[in-house]
N, C-alpha and C positions, 0 to 999 in steps of 0.2 A: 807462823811467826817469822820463819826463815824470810821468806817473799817481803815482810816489811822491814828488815831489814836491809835488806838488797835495794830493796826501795828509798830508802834512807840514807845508804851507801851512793847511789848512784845522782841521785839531788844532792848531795852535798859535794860529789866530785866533779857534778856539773856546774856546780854553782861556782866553786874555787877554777874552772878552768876557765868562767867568764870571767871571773876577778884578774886571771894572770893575761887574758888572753887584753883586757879594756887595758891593762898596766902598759901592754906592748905596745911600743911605738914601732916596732920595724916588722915589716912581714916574717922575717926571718926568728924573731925571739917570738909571733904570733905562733906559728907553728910549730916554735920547740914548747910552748906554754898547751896546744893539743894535742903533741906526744905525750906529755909529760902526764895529763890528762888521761888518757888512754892507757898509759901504766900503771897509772894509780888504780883506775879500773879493774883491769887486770889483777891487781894483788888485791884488790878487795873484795871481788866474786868467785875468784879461782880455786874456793874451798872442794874439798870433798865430801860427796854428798852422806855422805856417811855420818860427816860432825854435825847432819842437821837431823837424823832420824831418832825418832823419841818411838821407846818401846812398851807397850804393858806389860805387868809381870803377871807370872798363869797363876791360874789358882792350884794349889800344891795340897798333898792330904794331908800335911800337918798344919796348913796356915800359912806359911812363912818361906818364902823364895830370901837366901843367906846372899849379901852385900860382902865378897869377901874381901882382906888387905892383899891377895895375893891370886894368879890362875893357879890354883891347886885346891883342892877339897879338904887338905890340910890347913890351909889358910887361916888368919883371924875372922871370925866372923865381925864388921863392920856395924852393920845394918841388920834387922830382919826382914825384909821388904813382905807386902802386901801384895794382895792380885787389885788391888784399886791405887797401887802407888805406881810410876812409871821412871822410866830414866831414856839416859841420850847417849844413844853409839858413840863409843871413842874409837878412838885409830889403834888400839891397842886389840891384838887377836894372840892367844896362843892357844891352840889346838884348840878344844871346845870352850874355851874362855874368850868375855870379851871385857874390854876396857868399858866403863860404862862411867856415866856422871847421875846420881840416884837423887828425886823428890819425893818426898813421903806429899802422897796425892794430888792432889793439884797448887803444891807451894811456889810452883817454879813461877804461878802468872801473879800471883801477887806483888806490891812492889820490894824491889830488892833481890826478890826469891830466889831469880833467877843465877846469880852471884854464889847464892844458900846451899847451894847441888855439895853432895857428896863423891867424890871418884873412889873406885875400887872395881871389883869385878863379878862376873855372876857367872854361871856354865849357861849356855845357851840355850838348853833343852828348857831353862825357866822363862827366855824372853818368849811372849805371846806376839801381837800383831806389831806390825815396826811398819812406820807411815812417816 
């Protein structure tokens, strides 16, 4: 999904820098119109790869991998997550906690869904495969 948006991102940033670039009458506003171009670029790919990695949750003996409001095992529990439900790395880390955005099962491709995400945290020993 990542890859179509980057896709998406860079057609639309190509598009806007022929619009500035046809708008240019002088060589000199041409080529501030494909720096300009080039920056925009720049801040629209320049994520880390991290905010694009979507994880499964393992299968646990009780059922249920805990969606917590907090990195602490004291925390509120949020969510109860499933090993069939998955979520998406945040930038948030502390010690074996991660920032996480949570879909119960496959809600995120539906339309909207993706919007639907929960944030909170999980301990890592629950995230399974992360692609």
């Amino acid at each position: 999904m990542s890859r179509l948006i980057t896709s998406r991102l860079i057609t639309s940033r190509q598009s806007l820098t022929r619009r500035l670039i046809a708008f240019s009458s002088t060589r000199a506003a041409r080529l501030a119109a494909m720096a300009a171009g080039a920056v925009a670029l720049n801040l629209f790919i320049a994520l880390p790869a991290s905010a694009t990695s979507f994880c499964n949750i393992k299968r646990t003996s009780d059922g249920f991998a805990a969606l917590r409001a907090g990195p602490d095992a004291n925390a509120r529990i949020l969510v109860r997550m499933r090993h069939t439900d998955e979520v998406m790395l945040g930038l948030g880390e502390r010690g074996p906690w991660r920032e996480v955005t949570y879909w119960r099962g496959q809600t995120r491709h539906e339309a909207g869904g993706f919007g639907r995400g929960r944030k909170g945290w999980v301990h890592h020993s629950l995230l399974g495969e992360c692609g």
